[in-house]
N, C-alpha and C positions, 0 to 999 in steps of 0.2 A: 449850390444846393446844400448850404453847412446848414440848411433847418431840418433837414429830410429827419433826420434825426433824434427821434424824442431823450430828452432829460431828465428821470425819473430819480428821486428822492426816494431813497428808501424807509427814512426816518418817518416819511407822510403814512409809512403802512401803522405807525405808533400812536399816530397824534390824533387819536378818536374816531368816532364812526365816520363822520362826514369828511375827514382828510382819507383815509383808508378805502372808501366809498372812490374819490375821484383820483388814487390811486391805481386802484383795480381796473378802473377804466383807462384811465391812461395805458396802464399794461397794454390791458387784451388789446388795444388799438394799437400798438407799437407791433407786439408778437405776430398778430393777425395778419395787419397791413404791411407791415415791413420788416417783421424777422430780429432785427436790431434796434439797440437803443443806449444810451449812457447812463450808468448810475454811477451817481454821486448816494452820500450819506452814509455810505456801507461799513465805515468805522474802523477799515484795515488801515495801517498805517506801517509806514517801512518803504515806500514803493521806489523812492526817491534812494535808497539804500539796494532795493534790491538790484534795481541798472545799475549802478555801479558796480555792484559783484560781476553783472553781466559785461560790463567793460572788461575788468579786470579776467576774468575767464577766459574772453576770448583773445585778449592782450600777453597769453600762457608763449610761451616757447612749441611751435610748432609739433617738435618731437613729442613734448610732455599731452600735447592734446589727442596724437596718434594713439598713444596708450591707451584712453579712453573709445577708441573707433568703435563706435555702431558696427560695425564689419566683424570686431567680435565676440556678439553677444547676440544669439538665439532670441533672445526677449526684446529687441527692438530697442534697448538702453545704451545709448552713450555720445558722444561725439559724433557729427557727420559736418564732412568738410563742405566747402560751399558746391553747390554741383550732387553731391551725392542722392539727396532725394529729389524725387520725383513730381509733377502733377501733368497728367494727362501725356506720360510719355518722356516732355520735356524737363532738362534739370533747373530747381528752383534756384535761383543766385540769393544762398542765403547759406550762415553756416549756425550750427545749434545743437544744444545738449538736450538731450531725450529721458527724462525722467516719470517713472509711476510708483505705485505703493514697493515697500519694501518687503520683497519675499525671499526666499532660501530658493534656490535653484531647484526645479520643478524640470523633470523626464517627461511625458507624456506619454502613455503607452501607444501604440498601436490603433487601439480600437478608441481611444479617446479623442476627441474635437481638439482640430488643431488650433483654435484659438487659445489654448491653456499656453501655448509658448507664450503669449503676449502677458505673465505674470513670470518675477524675475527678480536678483540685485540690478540694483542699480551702478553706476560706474561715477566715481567720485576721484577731483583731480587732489592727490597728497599734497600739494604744494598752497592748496588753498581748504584748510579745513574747517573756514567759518563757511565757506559755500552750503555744507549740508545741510546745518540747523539750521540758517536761515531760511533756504527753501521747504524745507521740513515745517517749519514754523507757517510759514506763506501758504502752502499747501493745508495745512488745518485751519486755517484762519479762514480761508479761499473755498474748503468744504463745506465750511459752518454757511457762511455767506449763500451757497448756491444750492444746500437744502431749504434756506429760510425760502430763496428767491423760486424754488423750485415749487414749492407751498402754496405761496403768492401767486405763482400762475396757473395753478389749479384754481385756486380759489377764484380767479379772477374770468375761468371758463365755468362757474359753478359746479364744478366737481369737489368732491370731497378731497380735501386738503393731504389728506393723509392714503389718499388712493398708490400713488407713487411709492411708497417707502417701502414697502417688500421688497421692489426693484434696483433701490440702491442703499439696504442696509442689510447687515452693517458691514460691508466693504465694499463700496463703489468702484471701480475699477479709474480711479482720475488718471491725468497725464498732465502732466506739466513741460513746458519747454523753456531755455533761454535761447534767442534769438539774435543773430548780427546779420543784419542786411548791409554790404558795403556798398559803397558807390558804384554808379555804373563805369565799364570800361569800353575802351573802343573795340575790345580784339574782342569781346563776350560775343557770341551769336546769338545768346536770350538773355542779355547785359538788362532788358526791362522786366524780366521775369522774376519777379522776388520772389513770391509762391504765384504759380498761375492760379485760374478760374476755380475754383473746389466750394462741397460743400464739409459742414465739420460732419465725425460720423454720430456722436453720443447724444449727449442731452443740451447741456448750458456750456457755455465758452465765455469764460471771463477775461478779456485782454488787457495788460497794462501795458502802452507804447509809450515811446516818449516823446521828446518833442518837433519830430520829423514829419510824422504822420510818414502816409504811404497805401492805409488802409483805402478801401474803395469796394463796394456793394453795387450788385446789381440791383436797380429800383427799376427797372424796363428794360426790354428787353434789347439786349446790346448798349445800354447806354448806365456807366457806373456812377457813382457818388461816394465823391471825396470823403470819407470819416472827418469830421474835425477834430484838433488833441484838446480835450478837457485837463485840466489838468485835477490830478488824483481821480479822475474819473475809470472807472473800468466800463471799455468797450463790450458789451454782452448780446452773445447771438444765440438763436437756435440753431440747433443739430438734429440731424435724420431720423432720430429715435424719436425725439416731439413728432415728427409729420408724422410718423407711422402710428405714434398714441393719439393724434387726434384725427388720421383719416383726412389729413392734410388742409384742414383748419388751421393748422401751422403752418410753414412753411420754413426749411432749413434755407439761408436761403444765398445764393450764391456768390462768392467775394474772392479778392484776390489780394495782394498785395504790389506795387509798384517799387522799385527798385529806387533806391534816395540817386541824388544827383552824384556826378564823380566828385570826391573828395568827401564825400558825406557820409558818416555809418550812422546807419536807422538799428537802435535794441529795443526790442522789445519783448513779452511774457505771457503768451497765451500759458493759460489754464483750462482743463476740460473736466468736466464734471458728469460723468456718468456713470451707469447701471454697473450692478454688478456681472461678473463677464457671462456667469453664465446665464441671467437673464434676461425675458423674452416679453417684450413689450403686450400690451391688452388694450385695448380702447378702451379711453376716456367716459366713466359715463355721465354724459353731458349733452344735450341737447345741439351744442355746438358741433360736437362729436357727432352726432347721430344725421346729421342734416349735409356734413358735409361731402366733399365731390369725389373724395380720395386721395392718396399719393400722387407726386408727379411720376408719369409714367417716363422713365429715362431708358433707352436697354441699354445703354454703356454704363449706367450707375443704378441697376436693381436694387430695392431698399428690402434688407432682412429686419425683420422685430427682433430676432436675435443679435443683442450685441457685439457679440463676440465675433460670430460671423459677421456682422457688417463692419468691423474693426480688421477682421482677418483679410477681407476683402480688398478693403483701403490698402495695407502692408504690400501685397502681393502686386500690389501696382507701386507704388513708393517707393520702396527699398528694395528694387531686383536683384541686387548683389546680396543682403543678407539672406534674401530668400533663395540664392542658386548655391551658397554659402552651406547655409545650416539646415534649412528644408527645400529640398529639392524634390522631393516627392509629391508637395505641392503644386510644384509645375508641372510635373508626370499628370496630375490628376485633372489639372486644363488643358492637357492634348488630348 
């Protein structure tokens, strides 16, 4: 099924009315009907540099990675070992650095929305200081990228192009992560579980994997499809905040990842591209929009238009140790 897949050229949104024309339609049929797609053209370049950092991070001295533990940081940044996060209960076999915008440590009062913990430093390993800028770098490069593309699929549902941009300017709340999937082992109980079943919470999801693959989509119901690896291509999905702006004319739509074989480590670099934390998504106005059937109705995964609570939501199931940790009042307020 490596067609399932559409292959979209970014550079065709450039190259005049009639390539831009069968652009757009390419889109809306990829977003519509299957969620995902690959683009190529998008002009980042480094990718092949940024896995190797990723090698090299996770190749640290055990101890040295401790230091950085997600475990101690309120804002959801840093280090988590393989096992430590979550999907649907069970631990994902995958270990990763948790990176978002760089902010000054932020208290949140009382009577404030507990999604403001998820704004934060970041946690950076001393022993590798070219790590920052380069993600830093990738990161702006990776935002420019997923405003244009974000434009693009407006325009591509006939909506004003520029409807979106109150919602995520000018501070998006992105996330970025580095990625080690090892191999499976015999003694793992969820040895296939790289990340289970999920969907993303925000807007756009830019993946850079490499050359493993592992990715896998649902395209019917119980039955997945293989991603195939492009290369220099980025993998790009929708997230729960499209379904909620077009009233589920989108669709986030649901994937997993497969654990590489034993002796095999899968890296890879999702990117997420979304609203700013404290805004709250609008419909589309578009005919697309207007005509369509609604949200999936899930009750184990209720869709907020507010970001921040659909992000705070996500945490509270994924990281239970940060969250019995640092917010525990949190879980007072789901009993």
């Amino acid at each position: 099924m490596s067609d399932v897949f559409p292959v979209l050229d970014l550079r065709d949104a450039d190259r005049g009315p009639e390539a831009r024309a069968a652009f757009l339609d390419q889109l809306r049929s990829a977003i519509h009907e299957i969620g995902f797609f690959q683009l190529v053209g998008h002009g980042v370049e480094g990718a092949d540099r940024l896995l190797e950092l990723a090698r090299d991070f996770f190749a640290l001295p055990e101890a040295e990675l401790e230091q950085l533990s997600i475990l101690k940081s309120p804002h959801f940044r840093g280090y988590s070992e393989v096992g430590r996060e979550r999907t649907q209960g069970t631990p994902d076999q995958r270990a990763q650095l948790d990176i978002g915008p760089e902010h000054e440590t932020l208290v949140p009062g009382p009577d404030d929305p507990s999604y403001l913990w998820l704004a934060g430093p970041n946690q950076w390993p001393q022993s590798m200081p070219e790590l920052r800028p380069a993600v830093i770098d990738w990161i702006t490069e990776l935002t420019q990228v997923s405003q244009r593309l974000l434009r693009l699929i407006l325009a591509s549902l006939d909506a004003p192009e520029d409807f979106l941009d109150p919602v995520v300017s000018p501070d998006p709340h992105v996330h970025f992560k580095l990625l080690h999937y090892p191999g499976r082992t015999r003694d793992s109980e969820h040895s296939d579980q790289g990340i289970g079943v999920h969907k993303d919470y925000g807007l756009l999801t830019l993946l850079l994997q490499d050359e493993h693959g592992g990715l896998q989509v649902s395209v019917n119901d119980g039955e997945f499809a293989d991603v195939p690896v492009i290369p220099g291509a980025f993998v790009v999905n929708l997230g729960e905040l499209l379904e909620v702006a077009t009233r589920g004319y989108l669709r986030a739509t649901t994937h997993r990842v497969v654990s590489p074989a034993s002796g095999v480590n899968r890296y890879s670099a999702p990117f997420f591209f979304n609203p700013r934390l404290e805004a709250t998504m609008q419909p589309l106005p578009t005919r697309f929009v207007r005509e369509a059937a609604g949200v999936v109705h899930d009750p184990a995964n209720p869709l907020s238009s507010s970001y921040g609570n659909n992000t705070m939501r996500g945490m509270l199931r994924a990281f239970p140790e940060v969250i019995a940790r640092h917010h525990p009042e949190l879980l007072q307020r789901q009993t």
